[in-house]
N, C-alpha and C positions, 0 to 999 in steps of 0.2 A: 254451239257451232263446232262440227269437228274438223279439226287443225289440216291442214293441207299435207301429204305427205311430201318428204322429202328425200329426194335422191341423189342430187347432191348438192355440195357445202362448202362456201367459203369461210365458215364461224368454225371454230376449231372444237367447241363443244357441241356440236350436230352429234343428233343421238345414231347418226348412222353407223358409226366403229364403236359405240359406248350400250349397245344394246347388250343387258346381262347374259346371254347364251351364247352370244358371238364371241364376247370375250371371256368369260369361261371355258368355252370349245377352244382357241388362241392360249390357253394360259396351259390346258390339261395338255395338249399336243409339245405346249415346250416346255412345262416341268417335268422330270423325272419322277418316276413312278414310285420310287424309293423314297422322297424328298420325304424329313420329316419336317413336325409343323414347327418347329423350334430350336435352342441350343445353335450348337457352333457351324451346322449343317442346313439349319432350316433357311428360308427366303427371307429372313429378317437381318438375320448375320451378315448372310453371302450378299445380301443389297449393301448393310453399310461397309463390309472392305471392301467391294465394288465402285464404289461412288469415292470412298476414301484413296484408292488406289486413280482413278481418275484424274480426281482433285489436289493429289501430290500431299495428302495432310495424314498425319499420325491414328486420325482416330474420324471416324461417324457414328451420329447416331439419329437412328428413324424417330420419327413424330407422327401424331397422327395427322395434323394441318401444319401451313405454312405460317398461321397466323400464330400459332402457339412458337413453332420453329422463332420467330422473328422478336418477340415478345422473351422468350429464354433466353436468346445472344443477346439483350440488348440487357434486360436483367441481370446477365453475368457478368457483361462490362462495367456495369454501375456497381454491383457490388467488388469489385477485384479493384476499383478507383477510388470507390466513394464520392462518386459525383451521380446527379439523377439525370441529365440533360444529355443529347442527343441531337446531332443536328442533319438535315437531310432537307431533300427540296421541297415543298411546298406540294408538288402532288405526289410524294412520298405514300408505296401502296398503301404503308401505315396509317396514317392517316385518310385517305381516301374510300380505303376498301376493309380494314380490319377494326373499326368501332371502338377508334381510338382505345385498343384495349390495353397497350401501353401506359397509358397517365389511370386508368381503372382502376387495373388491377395492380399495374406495378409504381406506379407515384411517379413513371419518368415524364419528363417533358419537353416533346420538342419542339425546337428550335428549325423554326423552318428557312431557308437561306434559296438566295435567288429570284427570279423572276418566275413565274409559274408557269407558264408560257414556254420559257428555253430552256435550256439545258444548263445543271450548273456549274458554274465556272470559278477557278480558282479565284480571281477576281473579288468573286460575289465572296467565298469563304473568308476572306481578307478580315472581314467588316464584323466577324463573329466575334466576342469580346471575351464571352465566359466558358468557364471550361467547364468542357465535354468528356462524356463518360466514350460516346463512340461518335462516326461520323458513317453516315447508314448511305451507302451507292447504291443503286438499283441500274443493272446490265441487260439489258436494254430497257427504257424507259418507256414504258407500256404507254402512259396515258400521254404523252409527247410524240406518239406516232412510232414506237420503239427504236428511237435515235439512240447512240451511244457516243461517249467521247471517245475525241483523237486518246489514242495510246499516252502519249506523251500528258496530255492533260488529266487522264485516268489516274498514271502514277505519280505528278505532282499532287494531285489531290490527296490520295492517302499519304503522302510524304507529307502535306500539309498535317493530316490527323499523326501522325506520329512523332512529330516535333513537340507536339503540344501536347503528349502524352494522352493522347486517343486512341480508340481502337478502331481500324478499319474493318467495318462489317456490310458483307456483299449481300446486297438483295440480288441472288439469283435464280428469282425463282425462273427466269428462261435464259439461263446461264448457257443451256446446251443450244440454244438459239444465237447467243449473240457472242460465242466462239468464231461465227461464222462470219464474223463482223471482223474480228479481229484475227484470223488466222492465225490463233501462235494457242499452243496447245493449253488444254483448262486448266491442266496445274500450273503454268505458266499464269496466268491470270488470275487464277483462284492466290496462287501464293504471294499474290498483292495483300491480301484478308488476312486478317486476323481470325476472323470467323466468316463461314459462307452456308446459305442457304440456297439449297435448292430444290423445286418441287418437281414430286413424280407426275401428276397428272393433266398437268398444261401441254408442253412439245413431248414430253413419254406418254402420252395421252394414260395414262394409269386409272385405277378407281378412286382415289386417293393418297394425301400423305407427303413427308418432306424428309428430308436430311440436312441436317447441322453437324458443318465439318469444320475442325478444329485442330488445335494441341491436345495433347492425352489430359490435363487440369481441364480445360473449357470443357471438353465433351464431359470428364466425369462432373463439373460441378453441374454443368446443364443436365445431365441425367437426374440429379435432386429435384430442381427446378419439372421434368418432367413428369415425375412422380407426383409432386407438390400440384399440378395442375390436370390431374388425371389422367396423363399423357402417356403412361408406359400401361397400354392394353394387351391384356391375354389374349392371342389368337389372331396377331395382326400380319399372319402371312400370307391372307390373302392380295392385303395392298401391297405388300412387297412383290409377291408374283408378279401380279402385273407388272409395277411398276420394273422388273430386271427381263419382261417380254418385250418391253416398250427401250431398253438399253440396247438390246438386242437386233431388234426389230428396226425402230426410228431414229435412233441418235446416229447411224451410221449415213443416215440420208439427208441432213441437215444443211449442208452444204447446197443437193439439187433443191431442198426446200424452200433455201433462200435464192437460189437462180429463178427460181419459180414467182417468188416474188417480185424480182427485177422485172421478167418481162409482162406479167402482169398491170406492174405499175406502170411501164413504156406505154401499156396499152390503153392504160385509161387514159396517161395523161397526152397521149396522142390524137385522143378522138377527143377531147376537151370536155365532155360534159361534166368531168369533175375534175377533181385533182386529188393526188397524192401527197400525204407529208409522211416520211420526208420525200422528197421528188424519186432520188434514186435509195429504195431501201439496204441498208448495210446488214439486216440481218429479215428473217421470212415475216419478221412481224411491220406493219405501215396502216396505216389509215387513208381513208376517202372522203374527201369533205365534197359534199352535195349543196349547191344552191339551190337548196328548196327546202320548205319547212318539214320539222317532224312529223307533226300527226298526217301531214300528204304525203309523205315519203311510206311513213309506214302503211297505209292503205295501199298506197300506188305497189308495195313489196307483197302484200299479201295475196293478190290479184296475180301478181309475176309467179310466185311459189305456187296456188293452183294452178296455173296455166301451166308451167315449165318442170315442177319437180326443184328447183332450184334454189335455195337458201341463200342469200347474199350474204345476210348478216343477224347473229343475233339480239341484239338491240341498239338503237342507237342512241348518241352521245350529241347533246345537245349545243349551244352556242349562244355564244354574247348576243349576236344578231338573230333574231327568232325568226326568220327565214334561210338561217341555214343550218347543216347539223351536220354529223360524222359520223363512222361506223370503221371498226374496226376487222381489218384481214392478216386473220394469223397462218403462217400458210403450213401445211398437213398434208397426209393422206385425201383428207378431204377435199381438197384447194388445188392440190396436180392433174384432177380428172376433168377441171375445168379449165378450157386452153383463154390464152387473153385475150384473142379479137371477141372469145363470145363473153368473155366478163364485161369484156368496154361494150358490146352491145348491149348487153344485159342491161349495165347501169345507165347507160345513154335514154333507155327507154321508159329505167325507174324514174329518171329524174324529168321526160316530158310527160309521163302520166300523176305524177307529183304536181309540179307545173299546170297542170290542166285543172288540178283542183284547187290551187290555189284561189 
């Protein structure tokens, strides 16, 4: 069966900007002709004191995935403490999305704290007994509808991990998203971290790839740790290009991306046929929770996408209740060319053709 095309896109990975000749044609038009592929000049360098000049910190260094990035700070903190443990929320990406590669490969183990459900709270850190090599935040909280905490509760938190001789390490892989949340500038926030990740290819839409930013010691000993894990590749300036077209280009628009969310979500949860958490988005990333089952939702979507050209969502995220389920909207390039009274119609229609097969 051939796939429906699509035109446009609420899923931030829609192959619509991610098609290889589009963004190579994007990448030749804004690198210099000159650029060479390496050294103190190349797209590899010029991204990390890029990111490093951002983020207000001494030193970055590029990775090829987030998941290695996340797995090296957490390694570095265990080794410079001598502790293996780690403590973070319960849908910590670590755990959820990178295959436990943490306790695999490197013997740490976490310590999961809070309710999985909400957001976590100094409260819930209280109740931690043993000591931790780090305390790992995630800014904004993807799988929680990308909620972030109040300011205030942000910095009690790592003040909690630095009492206790912890390190605070930022999961930010949409760090450049939920600035937007907090209006006070990313090295103001990053410089909460002890260490901070961030990835090029989510809100930089990039081809790949991450940055771990640090002290001039963390970056250099993470730079071992990279090599140790096959991580320092020959030739990796084509992910860098992108990813400093995508600096360029979309980090400057983050702000109208998350307006674009607000009125979006107004829209859905106006017309009622679903709802949004969180209700009012703080940063362009939120979810839609549907009353109505998966496998009819997804039927009912693929019907909507031949008919419309229109991608709601790329997969969805299931529920306690197997009559209802979520999907998440990260808002893009992709997500602004869709206005919200025709999202909310859109989805008002996925969910009575859903409905109907129930």
């Amino acid at each position: 069966m051939t796939a429906a095309p699509i035109r446009r896109s609420l899923f931030l990975h829609a192959p619509i900007r991610r098609m290889p000749h589009d963004v190579l044609r994007r990448v030749l038009d804004h690198l210099p002709a000159d650029t060479p592929p390496d050294g103190p000049d190349g797209p590899v360098a010029v991204l990390e004191r890029r990111i490093a000049g951002l983020l207000g910190t001494p030193s970055a260094l590029f990775l090829p995935s987030g998941t290695m990035a996340q797995q090296v700070a957490l390694r570095v903190h265990a080794e410079r403490r001598g502790r293996r443990a780690f403590a973070a929320h319960p849908q910590t990406h670590l755990a959820v999305w990178e295959g436990q590669g943490h306790a695999v490969v490197h013997g740490l183990r976490l310590h999961p704290v809070g309710d999985r459900n909400a957001p976590l709270t100094l409260e819930a850190l209280a109740e931690v007994a043993e000591p931790l090599a780090a305390l790992v935040l995630e800014l904004p909280q993807r799988d929680l509808g990308g909620r972030l905490p109040g300011w205030a509760e942000l910095t009690a938190q790592v003040a909690w991990a630095r009492d206790r001789g912890a390190a605070a390490h930022l999961d930010g892989a949409r760090l450049w998203e939920a600035q937007t949340g907090y209006d006070r500038p990313l090295s103001e926030i990053a410089g909460l971290f002890d260490s901070v990740y961030v990835s090029l290819y989510k809100g930089l839409q990039g081809a790949r790839g991450a940055v771990l930013a640090g002290d001039d010691e963390l970056v250099a000993h993470a730079d071992v740790w990279r090599r140790r894990l096959g991580g320092r590749i020959p030739d990796a300036w084509p992910l860098a290009a992108v990813a400093l077209l995508g600096l360029d280009e979309l980090l400057p628009r983050m702000p109208a991306f998350r307006d674009h969310a607000v009125a979006l979500a107004a829209a859905l949860n106006a017309d009622g046929a679903a709802r949004t958490v969180p209700e009012v988005p703080p940063t362009p990333l939120f979810h839609v929770h549907l009353p109505a089952a998966p496998g009819a939702v997804e039927r009912a979507h693929a019907e909507l996408l031949a008919e419309t050209g229109v991608q709601l969502f790329g997969y969805l995220r299931s529920a306690p209740d197997p009559g209802r389920c979520s999907f998440e909207v990260s808002v893009g390039e992709n997500a602004v060319e869709l206005a919200p009274d025709e999202v909310a119609a859109l989805v008002r229609e996925l969910v009575t053709r859903a409905a109907a097969r129930a």
